[in-house]
C-alpha positions as CSV (number, residue, x, y, z in Angstrom):
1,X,-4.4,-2.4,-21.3
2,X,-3.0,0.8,-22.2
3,X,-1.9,4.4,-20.0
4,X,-4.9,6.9,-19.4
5,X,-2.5,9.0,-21.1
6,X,-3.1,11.9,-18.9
7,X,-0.8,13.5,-16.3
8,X,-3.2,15.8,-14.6
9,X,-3.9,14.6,-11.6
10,X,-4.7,17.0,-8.7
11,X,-6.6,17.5,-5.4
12,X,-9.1,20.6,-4.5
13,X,-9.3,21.6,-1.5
14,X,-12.5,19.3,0.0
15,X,-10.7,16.2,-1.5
16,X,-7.2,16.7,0.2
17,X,-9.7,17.6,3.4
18,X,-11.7,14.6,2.8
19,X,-8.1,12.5,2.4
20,X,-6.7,14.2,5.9
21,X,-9.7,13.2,8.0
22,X,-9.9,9.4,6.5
23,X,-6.0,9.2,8.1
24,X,-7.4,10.4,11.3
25,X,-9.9,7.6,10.9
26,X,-12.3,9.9,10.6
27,X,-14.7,11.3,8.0
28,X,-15.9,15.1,7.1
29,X,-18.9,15.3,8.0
30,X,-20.2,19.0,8.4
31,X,-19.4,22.4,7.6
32,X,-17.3,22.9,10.6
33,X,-15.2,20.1,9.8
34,X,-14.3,21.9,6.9
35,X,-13.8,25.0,8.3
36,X,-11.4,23.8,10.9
37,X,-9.6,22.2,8.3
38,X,-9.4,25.5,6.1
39,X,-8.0,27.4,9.4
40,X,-5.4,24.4,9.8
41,X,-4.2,24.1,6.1
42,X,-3.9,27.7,5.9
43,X,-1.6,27.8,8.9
44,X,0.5,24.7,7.6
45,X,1.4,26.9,4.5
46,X,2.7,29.3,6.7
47,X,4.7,26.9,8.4
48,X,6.5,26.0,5.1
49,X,7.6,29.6,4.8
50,X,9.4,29.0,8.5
51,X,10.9,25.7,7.2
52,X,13.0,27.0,4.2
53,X,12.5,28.7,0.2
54,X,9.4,27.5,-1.5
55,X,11.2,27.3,-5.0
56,X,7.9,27.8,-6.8
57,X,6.9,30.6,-5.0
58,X,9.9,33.1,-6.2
59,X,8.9,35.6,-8.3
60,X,11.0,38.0,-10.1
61,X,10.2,41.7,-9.8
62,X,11.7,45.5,-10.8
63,X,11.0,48.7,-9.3
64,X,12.7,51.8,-11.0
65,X,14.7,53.7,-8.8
66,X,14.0,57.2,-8.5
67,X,17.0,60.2,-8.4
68,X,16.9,61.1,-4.4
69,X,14.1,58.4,-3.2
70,X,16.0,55.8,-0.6
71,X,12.9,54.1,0.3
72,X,10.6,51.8,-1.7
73,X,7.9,49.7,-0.8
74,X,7.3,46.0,-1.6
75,X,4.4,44.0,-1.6
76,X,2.4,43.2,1.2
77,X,2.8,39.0,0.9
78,X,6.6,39.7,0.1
79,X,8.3,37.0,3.0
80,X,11.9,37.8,1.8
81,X,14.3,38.6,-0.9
82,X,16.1,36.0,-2.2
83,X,18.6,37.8,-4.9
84,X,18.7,41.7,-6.2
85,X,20.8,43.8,-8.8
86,X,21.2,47.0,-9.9
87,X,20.3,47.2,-13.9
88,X,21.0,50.4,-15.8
89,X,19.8,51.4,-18.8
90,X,17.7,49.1,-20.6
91,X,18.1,47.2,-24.1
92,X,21.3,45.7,-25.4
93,X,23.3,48.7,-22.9
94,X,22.1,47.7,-20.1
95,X,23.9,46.2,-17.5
96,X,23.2,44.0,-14.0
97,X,25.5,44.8,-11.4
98,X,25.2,42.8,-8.0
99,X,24.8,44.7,-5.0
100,X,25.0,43.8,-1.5
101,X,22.2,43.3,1.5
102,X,23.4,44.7,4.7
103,X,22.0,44.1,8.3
104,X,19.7,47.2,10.2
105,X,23.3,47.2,12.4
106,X,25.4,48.0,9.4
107,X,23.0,50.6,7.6
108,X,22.9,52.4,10.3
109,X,26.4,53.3,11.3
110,X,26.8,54.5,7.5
111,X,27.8,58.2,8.2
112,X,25.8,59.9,5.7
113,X,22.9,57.9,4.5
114,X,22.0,61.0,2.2
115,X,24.7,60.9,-0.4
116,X,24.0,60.4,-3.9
117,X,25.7,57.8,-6.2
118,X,24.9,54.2,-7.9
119,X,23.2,52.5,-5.0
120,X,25.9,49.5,-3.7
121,X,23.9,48.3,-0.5
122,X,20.5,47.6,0.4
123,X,18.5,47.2,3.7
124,X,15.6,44.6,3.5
125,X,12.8,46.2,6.9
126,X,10.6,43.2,6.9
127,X,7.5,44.5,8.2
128,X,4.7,42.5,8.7
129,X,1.8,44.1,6.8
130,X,-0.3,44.6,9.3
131,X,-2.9,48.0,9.1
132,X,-1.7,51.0,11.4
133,X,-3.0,54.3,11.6
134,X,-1.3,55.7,8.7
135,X,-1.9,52.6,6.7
136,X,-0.2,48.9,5.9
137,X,3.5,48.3,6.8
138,X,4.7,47.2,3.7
139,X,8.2,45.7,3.6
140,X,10.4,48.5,2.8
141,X,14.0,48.2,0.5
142,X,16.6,50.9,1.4
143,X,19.1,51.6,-0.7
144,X,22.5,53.0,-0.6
145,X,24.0,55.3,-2.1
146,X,20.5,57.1,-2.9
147,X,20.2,57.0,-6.5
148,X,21.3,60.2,-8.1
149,X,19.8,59.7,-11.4
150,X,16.0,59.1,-13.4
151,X,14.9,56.8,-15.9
152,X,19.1,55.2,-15.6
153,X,18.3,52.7,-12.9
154,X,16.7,49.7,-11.8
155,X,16.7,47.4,-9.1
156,X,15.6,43.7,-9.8
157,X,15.1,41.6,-7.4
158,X,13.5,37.9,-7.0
159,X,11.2,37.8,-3.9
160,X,9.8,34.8,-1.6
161,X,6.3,35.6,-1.9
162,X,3.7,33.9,0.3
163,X,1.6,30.9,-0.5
164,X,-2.1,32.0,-1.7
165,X,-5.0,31.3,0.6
166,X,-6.6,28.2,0.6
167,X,-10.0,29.0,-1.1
168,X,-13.5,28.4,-0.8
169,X,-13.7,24.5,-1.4
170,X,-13.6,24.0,-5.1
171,X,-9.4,25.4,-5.5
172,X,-6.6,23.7,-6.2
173,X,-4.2,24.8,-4.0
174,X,-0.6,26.8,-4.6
175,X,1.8,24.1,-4.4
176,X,2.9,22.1,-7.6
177,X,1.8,18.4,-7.6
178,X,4.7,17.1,-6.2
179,X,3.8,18.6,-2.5
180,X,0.1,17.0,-2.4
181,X,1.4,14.0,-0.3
182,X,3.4,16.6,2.4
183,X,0.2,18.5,2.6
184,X,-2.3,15.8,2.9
185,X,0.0,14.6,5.7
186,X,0.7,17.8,7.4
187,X,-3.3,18.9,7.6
188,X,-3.7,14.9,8.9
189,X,-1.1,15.7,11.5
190,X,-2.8,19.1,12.1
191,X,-6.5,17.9,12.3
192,X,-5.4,15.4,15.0
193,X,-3.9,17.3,17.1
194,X,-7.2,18.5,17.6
195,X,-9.8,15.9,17.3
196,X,-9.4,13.8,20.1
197,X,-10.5,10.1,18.1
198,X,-7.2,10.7,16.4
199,X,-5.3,10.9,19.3
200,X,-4.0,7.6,19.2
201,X,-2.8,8.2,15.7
202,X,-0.7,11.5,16.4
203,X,2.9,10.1,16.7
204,X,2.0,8.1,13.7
205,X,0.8,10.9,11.4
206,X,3.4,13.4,12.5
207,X,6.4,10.6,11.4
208,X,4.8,10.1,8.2
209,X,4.4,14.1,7.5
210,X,7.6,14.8,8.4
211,X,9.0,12.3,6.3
212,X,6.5,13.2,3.3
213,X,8.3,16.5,4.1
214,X,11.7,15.3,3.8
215,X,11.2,13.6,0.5
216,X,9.1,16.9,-1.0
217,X,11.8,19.5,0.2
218,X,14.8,17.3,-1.2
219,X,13.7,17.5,-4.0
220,X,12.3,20.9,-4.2
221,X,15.8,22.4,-4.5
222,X,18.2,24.0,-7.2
223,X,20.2,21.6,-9.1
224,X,22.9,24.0,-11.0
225,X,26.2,22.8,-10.3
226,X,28.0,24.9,-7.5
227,X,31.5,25.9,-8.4
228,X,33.9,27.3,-5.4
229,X,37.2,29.4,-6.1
230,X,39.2,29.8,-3.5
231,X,40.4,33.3,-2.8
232,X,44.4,34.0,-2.4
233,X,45.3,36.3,0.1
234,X,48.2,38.3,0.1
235,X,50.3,39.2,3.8
């Protein structure tokens, strides 16, 4: 007997359904089922943005900063940012210097928020996206100092973006394969919650995705080695 010799392995979206409702003891059955089960998986991804970074799901980004313009817009799905810098100029001159996020608290006892200079801080505004009157609130960056030059600078930043929907039925879903067995056991946990056959299962299903959890999210997780220096203070 020998290997199948193939490592691609995955689940669309009706067969990791189609697994969720066998471990309710159940089976999918109509097109409801599945569309309760969409609504369910979609809000489970969103959970995982609640419970910590989603390694796979940073992306790295760069905006260039404008000479006078504070303010710049991120995207819409943008849940956080994870790590910026200041870059200027561009090619073997160029140069990344760290800069620091501040708190809506600190930004705004800065005196004057209009001076120019190399831009040190940064406010995150995490708006939500949602549609006003004058059009989507879009996370907004802040910077400070206000850049006082064009075509120098550029801010970098890696962002935690959100997970992509979960498709019409025939998608693999955006997660790498290692997560499959968390989120076949969080939408089982989901679905029976609400079906009421699978009540008797509940406690069950929830230990098994929260373990399933703890194994995926161990090892979804930086491995560089972490150096500390202490600092020495002088009195």
């Amino acid at each position: 007997m020998t290997t199948s010799d193939t490592t691609l392995f995955n689940l669309d979206l009706n067969t990791i359904v189609e697994e969720a409702f066998e471990r309710c003891g159940q089976e999918l059955r109509s097109g409801y089922n599945l569309r309760t089960a969409r609504r369910s998986l979609n809000l489970l991804t969103i959970e995982w943005a609640n419970r910590g970074i989603n390694l796979w799901s940073i992306e790295e980004g760069s905006i260039p900063l404008v000479r006078g313009v504070a303010k710049y817009g991120m995207p819409v799905d943008t849940i956080d940012i994870i790590d910026h810098v200041v870059r200027t100029q561009s090619g073997a001159g160029q140069t990344d210097i760290n800069i620091s996020r501040v708190s809506v608290s600190t930004y705004s006892t800065i005196p004057n928020k209009n001076i120019l200079g190399r831009p040190i801080q940064l406010w995150y505004q995490r708006f939500g996206g949602q549609d006003q009157p004058t059009g989507p609130q879009y996370p907004t960056i802040t910077l400070w100092p206000v850049p006082d030059r064009d075509d120098f600078y550029t801010l970098v930043i890696w962002r935690l973006r959100r997970l992509k929907d979960t498709g019409d039925g025939v998608n693999t879903q955006d997660i790498p394969f290692r997560m499959l067995p968390a989120l076949v056991a969080g939408l089982a946990y989901y679905l029976a919650m609400k079906l009421p056959d699978a009540l008797p299962r509940l406690e069950m299903l929830k230990m098994a995705y929260e373990e399933q959890w703890r194994l995926a999210s161990e090892e979804d997780r930086e491995k560089a080695p972490i150096r500390f220096v202490p600092r020495l203070l002088s009195y």
